[in-house]
Each structure stands twice: as structure tokens, then as C-alpha cells.
N, C-alpha and C positions, 0 to 999 in steps of 0.2 A: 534570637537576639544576639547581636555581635558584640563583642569586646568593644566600650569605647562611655565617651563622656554621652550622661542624658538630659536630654530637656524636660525636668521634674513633671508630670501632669499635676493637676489640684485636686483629684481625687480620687480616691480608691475605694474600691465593693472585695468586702472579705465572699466566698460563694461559701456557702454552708449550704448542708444536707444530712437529712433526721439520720442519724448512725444505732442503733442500738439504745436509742431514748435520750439520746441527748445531743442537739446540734453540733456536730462536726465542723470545725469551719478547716475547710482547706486552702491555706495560703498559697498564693501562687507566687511565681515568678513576678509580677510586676506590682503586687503589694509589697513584696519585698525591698524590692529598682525604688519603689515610693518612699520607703520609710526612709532608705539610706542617702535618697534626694533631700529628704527634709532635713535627716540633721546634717548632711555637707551644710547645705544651703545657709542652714544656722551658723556654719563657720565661716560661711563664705568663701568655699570650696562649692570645687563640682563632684557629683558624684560618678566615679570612673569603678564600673566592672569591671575585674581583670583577669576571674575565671568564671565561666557563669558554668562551667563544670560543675566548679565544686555547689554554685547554689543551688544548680541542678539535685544534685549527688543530695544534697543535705534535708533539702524537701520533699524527696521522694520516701524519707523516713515517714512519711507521715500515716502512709498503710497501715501500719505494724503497732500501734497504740490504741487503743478502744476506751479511754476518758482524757479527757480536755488538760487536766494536769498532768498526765504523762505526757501528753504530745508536748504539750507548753513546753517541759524539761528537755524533750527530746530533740526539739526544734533548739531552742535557747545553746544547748551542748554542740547540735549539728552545723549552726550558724556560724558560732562563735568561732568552732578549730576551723571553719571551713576556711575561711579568711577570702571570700568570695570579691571582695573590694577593698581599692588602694587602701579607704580611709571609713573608720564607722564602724565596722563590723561587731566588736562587742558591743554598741551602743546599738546598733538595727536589729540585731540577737534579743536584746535584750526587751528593745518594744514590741517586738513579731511573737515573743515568747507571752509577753502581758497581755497581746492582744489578744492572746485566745483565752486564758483567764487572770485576772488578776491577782499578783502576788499578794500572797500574807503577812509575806514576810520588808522587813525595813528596807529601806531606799541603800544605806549602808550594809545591809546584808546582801541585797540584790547586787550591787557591786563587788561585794567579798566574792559571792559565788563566781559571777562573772570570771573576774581575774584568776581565780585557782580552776575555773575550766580552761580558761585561756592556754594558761602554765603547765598544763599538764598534772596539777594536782586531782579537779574534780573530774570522774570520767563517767561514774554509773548514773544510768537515767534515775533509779528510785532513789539513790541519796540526792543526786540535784532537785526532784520531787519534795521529798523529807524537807529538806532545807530551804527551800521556796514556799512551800505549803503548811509546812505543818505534819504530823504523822497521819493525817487524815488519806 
């Protein structure tokens, strides 16, 4: 997929497969392209890729987790610094992150987190877990 503005589609299929006893879903590349079409869209903006390196780069994390809430963090962390698009990014991080499971934690905390991954404050995936989740 090239660098450049997309024509949103209207749907997307997460592909999941049984991992260890619990569905894995592995995000691709164009559930991603998807989520960050919806929220341009909602600003009335386009959604412009401008490194699909780094989305590349950030997805590929997804190997190396074996439960749903660490990927959740690990993806959310990886999205976020990637900075894979003009505009959205912690906002597309942050729904690709939910969509694998759902936060425990406040709508206001999910934001806190966000912004101090952003900043270079939050970096380790178990404390972004911790703080998302619960010590669970």
C-alpha cells in the first residue's frame, strides 16, 4: 500500500485464530487504514498515510504477546509513538487497542495514558497493561 490519501471502505473483519486458548485477533494493516478513515472522516478530514513503515513496524509486534491485554497495550504503545498518519494516531491507537479488549479503566484515564505514551512518559507494556486493566 502506497503513501497517500484513502477512499475509507464501510467495513472491516478483525481475522482471529485459536492461540493458546483464547482468540487472538490479528489486526492488519487495513483494519487499521479503517479506523483512522472513520475518525478523519468524523472531522472531515481525509485520512493521509504518511509512513506505512512505521504501521508496518508497529503491528508486527503482535508475535511476541500471548494474552489479549498485553497485545491490547502493546499495540496501543506501538501505534501511538509510531505516528504512522498526518492526523488520528492516538485516537486509531487507542480504538485498535479496545478492539482487542476492552478497557477497564475511565474514558479520562484512557486518555491520560494515551498522552503520557505519546510524551514519552509511559513506555513499558506491563505498566500500560496495569493502568488499562487493572493488576489483573
Amino acid at each position: 500500500m502506497e503513501k497517500g490519501i484513502y477512499n475509507c471502505p464501510t467495513s472491516y473483519e478483525k481475522i482471529q485464530a485459536v492461540d493458546g486458548g483464547f482468540e487472538k485477533q490479528v489486526i492488519d494493516e487495513d483494519f487499521v487504514i479503517g479506523i483512522n478513515c472513520a475518525i478523519c472522516d468524523s472531522d472531515g478530514k481525509q485520512s493521509l498515510l504518511i509512513n506505512e513503515d512505521n504501521l508496518l513496524s508497529a503491528l508486527s509486534i503482535q508475535q511476541w504477546y500471548e494474552d489479549s491485554r498485553s497485545l491490547s497495550a502493546a499495540l496501543l504503545r506501538s501505534l501511538c509513538i509510531g505516528h504512522a498518519f498526518q492526523d488520528g494516531n492516538k485516537r486509531t491507537a487507542c480504538l485498535v487497542a479496545a478492539s482487542i479488549e476492552p478497557f477497564t479503566c475511565t474514558m479520562q484515564q484512557a486518555e491520560q495514558i494515551v498522552l503520557d505514551i505519546a510524551i514519552g512518559k509511559l513506555k513499558d507494556v506491563e505498566i500500560i497493561k496495569i493502568r488499562l486493566y487493572g493488576d489483573k
